[in-house]
N, C-alpha and C positions, 0 to 999 in steps of 0.2 A: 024517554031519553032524560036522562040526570047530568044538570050542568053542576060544577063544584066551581066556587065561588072564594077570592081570598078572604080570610075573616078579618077584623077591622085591627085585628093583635095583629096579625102579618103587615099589613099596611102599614101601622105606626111604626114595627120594628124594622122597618126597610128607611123609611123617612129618617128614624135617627140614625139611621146606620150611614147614609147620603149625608146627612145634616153635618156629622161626624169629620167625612172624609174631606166636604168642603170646609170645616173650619180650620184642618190641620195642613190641607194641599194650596189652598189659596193664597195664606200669605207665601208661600211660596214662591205660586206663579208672579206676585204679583210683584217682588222682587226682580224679577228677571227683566222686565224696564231698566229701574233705576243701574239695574247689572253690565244693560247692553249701554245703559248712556256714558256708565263710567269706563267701560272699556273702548267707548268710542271716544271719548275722552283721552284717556291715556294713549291709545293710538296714534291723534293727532299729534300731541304734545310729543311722542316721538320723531314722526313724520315733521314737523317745524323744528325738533334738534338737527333731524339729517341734513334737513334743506338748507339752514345756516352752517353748518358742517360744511356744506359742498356749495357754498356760495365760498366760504374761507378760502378752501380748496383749491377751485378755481380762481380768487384774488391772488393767491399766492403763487401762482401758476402764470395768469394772464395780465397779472394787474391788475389794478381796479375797474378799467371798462374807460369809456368816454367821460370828458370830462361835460360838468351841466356848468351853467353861470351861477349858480348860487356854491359858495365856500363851502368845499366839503363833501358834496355830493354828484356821483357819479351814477354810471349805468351800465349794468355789467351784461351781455348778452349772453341770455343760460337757454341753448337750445330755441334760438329766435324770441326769447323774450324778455323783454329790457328789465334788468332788476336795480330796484333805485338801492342805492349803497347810501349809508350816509358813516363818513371817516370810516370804510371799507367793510362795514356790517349792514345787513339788508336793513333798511329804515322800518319805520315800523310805523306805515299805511301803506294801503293794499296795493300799492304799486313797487313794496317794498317784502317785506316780509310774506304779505298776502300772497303774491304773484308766484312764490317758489313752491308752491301746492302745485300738484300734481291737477290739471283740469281744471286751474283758475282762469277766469276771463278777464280779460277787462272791463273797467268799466267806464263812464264816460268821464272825462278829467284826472282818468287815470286812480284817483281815490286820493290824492296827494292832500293832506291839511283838511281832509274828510272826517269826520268820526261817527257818519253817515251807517247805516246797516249795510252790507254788502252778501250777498247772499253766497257761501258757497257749500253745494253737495248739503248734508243736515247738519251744518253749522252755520252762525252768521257772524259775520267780522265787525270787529268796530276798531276803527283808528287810535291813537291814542288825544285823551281829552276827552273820553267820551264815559259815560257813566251809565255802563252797561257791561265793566269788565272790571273786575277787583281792582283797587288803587285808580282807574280812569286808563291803566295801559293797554295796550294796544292787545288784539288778541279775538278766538271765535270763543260762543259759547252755543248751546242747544235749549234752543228757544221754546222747546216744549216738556224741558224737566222742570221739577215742581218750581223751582228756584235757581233760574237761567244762571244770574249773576254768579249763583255758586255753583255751575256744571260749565265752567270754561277753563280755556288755556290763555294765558297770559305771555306778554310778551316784551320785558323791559330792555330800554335799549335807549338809552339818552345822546347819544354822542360819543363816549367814549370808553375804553374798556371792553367787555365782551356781554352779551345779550343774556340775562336772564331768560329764561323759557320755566316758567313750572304751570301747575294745574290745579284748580281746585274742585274736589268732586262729594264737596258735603251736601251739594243740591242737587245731586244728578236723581 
């Protein structure tokens, strides 16, 4: 009985031929992260246009909500849950802007004057004053892209006028 055996030319021309295909497929795949964070990204940033969109919506509709003791800020109830207005744009801590997300919770103190982490789905909030979102505004970002601070959504919104919303995805 005769075994046939690859010769040591066969081996090496298979290995570069593999060595090949991962040098040219890999950055590739490896792309496809930074792909899915910016599109998760962008996502949001829509989903926080429509949500202030339909907080508007309803202001204009129902009025502002209940009024609170502090000047300016109300409580608008969107499907059982109180959204803090501040001069009839969702505020912006997580009992304001945060809470118009689809499967946001609360959290304890509500998140008001927080700029505490706040965990939602694969993003995490930060209030504004907080220095874990471009300029210190309010907003989520993905805390496992190479460079959080630059894979977030922002959320400007001072008092008056109408809410900035943009994204920055040079770190996703």
């Amino acid at each position: 009985m005769h075994q046939r055996a690859f010769t040591l030319f066969e081996i090496l021309v298979v290995l570069v031929v593999i060595g090949l295909l991962v040098v040219i497929a890999l950055p590739r795949f490896a792309n496809l992260a930074s792909d899915t964070r910016v599109a998760a990204i962008k996502s949001l940033e829509g989903s926080v246009r429509s949500s202030a969109s339909i907080v508007n919506s309803l202001t204009s509709i129902r009025g502002r909500g209940a009024a609170s003791a502090i000047p300016g800020i109300n409580f608008l109830d969107m499907n059982g849950v109180p959204i803090r207005l501040w001069n009839g744009q969702p505020d912006r801590w997580w009992d304001g802007i945060g809470m118009t997300q689809a499967g946001a919770q609360a959290v304890t103190g509500g998140g008001y004057l927080s700029s505490a982490a706040i965990p939602y789905n694969r993003y995490t909030f930060y209030g504004f004053g907080n220095s874990q979102i471009p300029g210190g505004n309010a907003g989520w970002r993905i805390e496992t892209a190479p460079s959080p601070i630059n894979c977030a959504v922002s959320y400007v919104y001072g008092g008056g006028g109408v809410p900035v919303i943009s994204s920055t995805t040079t770190g996703c």
